[in-house]
Steps between C-alpha positions, in 0.01 A plus 500: 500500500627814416562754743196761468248581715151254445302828541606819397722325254793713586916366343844606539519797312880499276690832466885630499721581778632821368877571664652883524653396118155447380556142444185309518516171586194233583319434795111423617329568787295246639143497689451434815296160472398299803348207528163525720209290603197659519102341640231534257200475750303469235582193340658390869861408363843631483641653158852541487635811297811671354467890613666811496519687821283765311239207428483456852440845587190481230400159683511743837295736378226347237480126628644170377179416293453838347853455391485160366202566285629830363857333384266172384634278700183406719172318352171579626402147522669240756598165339682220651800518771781328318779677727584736742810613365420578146529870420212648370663582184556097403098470618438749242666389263339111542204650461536718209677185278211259590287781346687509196596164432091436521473795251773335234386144502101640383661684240706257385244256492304728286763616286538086430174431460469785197855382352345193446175558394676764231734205381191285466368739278801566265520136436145471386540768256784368370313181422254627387725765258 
C-alpha cells in the first residue's frame, strides 16, 4: 500500500533543495500517515484506516461516519462481518468489483448471444446467395 492518506488522499509532495549556489537537487516531503482504528457504531465493528494527522483533525471535528461516506469509503447498507481488521478501503473495494464483475458477465452474455445469432444469419444468406 502506498503511503497516502485513505481519506483526504494526501502524498509526498517532490521538490528541490535549492543551496546558496542555486543548485537544485531532489528531495520529497512526506505526509504524516498513521495508522488508526476507528468504531463505526453503526455497523458495530472496527475499520482500520491509513490517515493523515489532518484527517484526524476532520474525524475530530465532523465524525468518523460523516467522513467515511464523504471520501466513499462507507456503504449505507451493512453486509456480512468477514473481519475485523480489514480497512475500509479493501471493504470498498470488494464491494465495488462484485458489482462490476456482475455488470460484465450480463453484457458479455448478451454481446455472445447477438454474435451468434448475427453469424447464423450471414451463413444463411450465403446459402441462399
Amino acid at each position: 500500500m502506498s503511503r497516502q492518506c485513505q481519506i483526504t488522499k494526501k502524498k509526498r509532495l517532490v521538490g528541490n533543495n535549492v543551496s546558496h549556489s542555486n543548485r537544485k537537487t531532489k528531495r520529497e516531503q512526506q505526509v504524516n500517515i498513521q495508522w488508526k482504528r476507528f468504531w463505526l457504531p453503526e455497523q458495530k465493528r472496527w475499520v482500520r484506516l491509513k490517515v493523515s494527522t489532518s484527517a484526524l483533525r476532520t474525524i475530530a471535528k465532523n465524525g468518523i461516519e460523516s467522513v467515511l461516506r464523504e471520501a466513499g469509503l462507507l456503504k449505507l447498507t451493512r453486509k456480512k462481518k468477514k473481519s475485523s481488521n480489514q480497512t475500509a478501503e479493501q471493504a470498498a473495494k470488494k464491494d465495488q468489483d462484485s458489482s462490476t464483475t456482475k455488470v460484465t458477465k450480463k453484457t458479455e452474455s448478451k454481446t455472445k448471444k447477438k454474435t451468434t445469432a448475427k453469424k447464423t444469419e450471414q451463413k444463411k444468406e450465403k446459402e441462399k446467395g
